[in-house]
C-alpha positions in Angstrom: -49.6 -26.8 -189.9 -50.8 -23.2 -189.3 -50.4 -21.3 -192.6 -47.4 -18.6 -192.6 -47.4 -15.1 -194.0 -44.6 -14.3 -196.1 -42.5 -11.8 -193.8 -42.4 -9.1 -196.8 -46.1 -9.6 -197.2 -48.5 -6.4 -196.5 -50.3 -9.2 -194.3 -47.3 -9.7 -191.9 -46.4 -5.9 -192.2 -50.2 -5.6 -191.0 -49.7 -7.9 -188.3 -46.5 -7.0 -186.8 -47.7 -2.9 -186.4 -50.7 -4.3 -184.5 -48.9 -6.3 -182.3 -46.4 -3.8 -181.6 -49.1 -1.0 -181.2 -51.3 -3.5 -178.7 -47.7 -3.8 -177.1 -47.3 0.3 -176.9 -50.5 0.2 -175.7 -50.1 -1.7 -172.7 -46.9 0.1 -171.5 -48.5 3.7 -172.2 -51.6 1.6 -169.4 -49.0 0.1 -167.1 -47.1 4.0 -167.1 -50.2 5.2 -166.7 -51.1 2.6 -163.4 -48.0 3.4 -161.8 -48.0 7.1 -161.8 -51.8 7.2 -160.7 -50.6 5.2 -157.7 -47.8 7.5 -156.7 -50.2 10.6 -156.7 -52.6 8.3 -154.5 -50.0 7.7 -152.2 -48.9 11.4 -152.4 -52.9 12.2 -151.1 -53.3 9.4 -148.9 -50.1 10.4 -147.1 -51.6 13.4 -146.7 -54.8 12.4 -145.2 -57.2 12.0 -148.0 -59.4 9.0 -146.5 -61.0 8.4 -150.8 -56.9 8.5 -151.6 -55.9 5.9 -148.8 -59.4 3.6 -150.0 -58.2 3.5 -153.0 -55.0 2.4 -152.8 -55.3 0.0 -150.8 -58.2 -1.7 -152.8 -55.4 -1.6 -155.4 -53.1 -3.5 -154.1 -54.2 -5.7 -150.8 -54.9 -9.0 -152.7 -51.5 -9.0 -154.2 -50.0 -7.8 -150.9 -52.3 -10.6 -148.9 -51.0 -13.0 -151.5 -47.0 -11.9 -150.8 -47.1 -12.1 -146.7 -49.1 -15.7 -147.4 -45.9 -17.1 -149.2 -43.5 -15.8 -146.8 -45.7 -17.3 -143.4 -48.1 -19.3 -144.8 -51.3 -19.4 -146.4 -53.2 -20.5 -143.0 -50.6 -18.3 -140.8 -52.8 -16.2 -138.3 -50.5 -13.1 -138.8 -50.6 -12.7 -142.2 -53.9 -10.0 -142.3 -52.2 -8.1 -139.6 -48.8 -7.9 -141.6 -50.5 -6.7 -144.3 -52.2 -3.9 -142.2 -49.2 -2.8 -140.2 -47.1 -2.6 -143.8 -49.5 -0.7 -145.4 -49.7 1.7 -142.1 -46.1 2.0 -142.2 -46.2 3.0 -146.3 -48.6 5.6 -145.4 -46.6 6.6 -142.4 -43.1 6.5 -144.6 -44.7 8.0 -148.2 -42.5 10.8 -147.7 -39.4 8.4 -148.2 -40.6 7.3 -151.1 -37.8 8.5 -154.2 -40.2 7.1 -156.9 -37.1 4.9 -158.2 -39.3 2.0 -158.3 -43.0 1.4 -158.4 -45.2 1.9 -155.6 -46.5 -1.6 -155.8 -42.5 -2.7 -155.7 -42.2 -0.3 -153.0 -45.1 -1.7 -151.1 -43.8 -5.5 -151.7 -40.3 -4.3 -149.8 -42.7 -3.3 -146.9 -44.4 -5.9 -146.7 -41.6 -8.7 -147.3 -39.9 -7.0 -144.2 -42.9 -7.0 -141.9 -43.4 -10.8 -143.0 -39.7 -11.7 -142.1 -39.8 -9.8 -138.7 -42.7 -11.1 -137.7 -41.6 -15.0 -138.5 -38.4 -13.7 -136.6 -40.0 -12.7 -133.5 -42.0 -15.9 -133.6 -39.0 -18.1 -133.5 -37.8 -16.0 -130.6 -41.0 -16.7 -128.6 -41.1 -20.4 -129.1 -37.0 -20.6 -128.2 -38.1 -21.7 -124.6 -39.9 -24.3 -125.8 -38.2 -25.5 -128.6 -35.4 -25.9 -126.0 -37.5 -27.8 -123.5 -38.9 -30.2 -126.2 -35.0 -30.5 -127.3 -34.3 -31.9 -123.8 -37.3 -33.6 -123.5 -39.0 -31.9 -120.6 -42.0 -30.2 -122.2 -44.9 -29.9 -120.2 -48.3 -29.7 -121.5 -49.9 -27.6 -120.0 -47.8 -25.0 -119.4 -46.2 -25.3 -116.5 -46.9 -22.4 -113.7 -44.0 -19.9 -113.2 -42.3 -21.4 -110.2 -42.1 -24.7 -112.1 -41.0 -23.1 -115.1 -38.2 -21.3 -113.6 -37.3 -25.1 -111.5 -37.2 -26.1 -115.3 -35.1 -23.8 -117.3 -32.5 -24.2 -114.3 -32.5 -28.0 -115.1 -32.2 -27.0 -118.9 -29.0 -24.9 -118.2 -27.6 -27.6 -115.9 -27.9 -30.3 -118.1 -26.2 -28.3 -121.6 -23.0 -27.5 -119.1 -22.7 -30.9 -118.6 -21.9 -30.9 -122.7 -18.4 -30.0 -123.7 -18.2 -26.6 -125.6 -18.7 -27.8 -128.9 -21.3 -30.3 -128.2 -23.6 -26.9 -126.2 -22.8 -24.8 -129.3 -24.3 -27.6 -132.2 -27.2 -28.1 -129.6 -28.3 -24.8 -129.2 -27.5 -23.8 -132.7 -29.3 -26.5 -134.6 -31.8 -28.0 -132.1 -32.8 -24.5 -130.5 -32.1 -21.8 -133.0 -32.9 -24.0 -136.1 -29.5 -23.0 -137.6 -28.5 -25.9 -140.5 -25.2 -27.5 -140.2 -23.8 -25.2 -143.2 -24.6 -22.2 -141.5 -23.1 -23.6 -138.1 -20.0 -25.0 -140.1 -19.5 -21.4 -141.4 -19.5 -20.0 -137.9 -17.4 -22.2 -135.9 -15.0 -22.8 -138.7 -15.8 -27.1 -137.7 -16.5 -29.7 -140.3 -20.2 -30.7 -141.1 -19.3 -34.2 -140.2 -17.8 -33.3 -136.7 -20.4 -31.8 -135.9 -23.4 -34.2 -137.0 -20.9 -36.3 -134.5 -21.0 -33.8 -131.4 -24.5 -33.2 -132.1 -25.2 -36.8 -131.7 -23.4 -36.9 -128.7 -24.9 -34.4 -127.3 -28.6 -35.5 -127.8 -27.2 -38.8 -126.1 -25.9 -37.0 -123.0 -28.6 -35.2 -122.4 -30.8 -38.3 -123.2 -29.1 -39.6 -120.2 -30.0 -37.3 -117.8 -33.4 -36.6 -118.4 -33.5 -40.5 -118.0 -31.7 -40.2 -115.2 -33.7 -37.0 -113.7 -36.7 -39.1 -113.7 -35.4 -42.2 -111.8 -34.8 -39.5 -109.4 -38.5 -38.4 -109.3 -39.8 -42.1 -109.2 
């Protein structure tokens, strides 16, 4: 077993006042961190190109690291999330109230930037996710007159559904909401509306089936 000082000892005494001056120490160099970055953000926001540098060395690996976990380490739009949230900080510094830390503030940034673009993502794949959903994706894209023929088909084919049936489709299947989040919003059981869901995928089911008989 490791040997114990007495705590009345001089040894312990010793030992406690270096641990809690190596412990001062590191708060005086973490106080001392976070004000140099909010007078590097104070220059860079005013132009100073060394100030700017600087800063961002500081803090784009942790920043690169933050988007990653949000989209994904291999996602594509992580580097330029990073860029546009650091252009932004730059462009906002002025909004800056110096209630948190610059590198807290700078995580906000970024943490919005990652969510908007994964947003705006969804929203560009909802055409497809909705044509995969009725199982008339084409590969490759289809050209714009056939496109149009298609989302035509798409719309015909969900007001064949009764209400409840469209609104669990397009909610779950399309907009990748969960059944909690629907159940919460149409004030419907989860149960009822695995059911309609069901029913609906069926239907629809149907009459793609049915769409290419039609075609043969």
């Amino acid at each position: 077993m490791p040997r114990r000082l007495p705590e009345s000892s001089p040894e312990a005494m010793d030992l406690d006042t270096a641990r809690l001056r190596a412990a001062d120490a590191s708060g005086r160099q973490r106080r001392e961190l976070i004000e140099d970055d909010r007078v590097l953000l104070a220059r860079a926001a005013r132009g100073e190109e060394a100030a700017v540098r600087k800063l961002y060395r500081a803090h784009v690996s942790k920043l690169h690291r933050h988007a990653a976990r949000i989209l994904g380490p291999s996602d594509p739009d992580v580097e330029d999330v990073v860029q546009q949230a650091f252009l932004a900080a730059l462009d906002g510094a002025g909004k800056f109230d110096g209630r948190s830390s610059v590198q807290t503030w700078l995580f906000g940034i970024v943490t919005r930037r990652a969510l908007d673009a994964a947003r705006a993502r969804f929203r560009r794949q909802r055409f497809s996710r909705m044509l995969d959903s009725v199982g008339l994706a084409s590969t490759p894209p289809a050209p714009p007159d056939s496109a149009y023929q298609t989302a035509n088909e798409v719309e015909r084919m969900l007001a064949k559904l009764s209400p409840l049936q469209r609104v669990v489709f397009v909610l779950h299947d399309i907009e990748g909401y969960t059944f909690a989040e629907i159940s919460g919003l149409t004030d419907v059981g989860i149960s009822t509306l695995h059911g309609r869901l069901l029913s609906a995928r069926k239907a629809i089911d149907t009459q793609v089936a049915q769409l290419g008989g039609d075609d043969a």
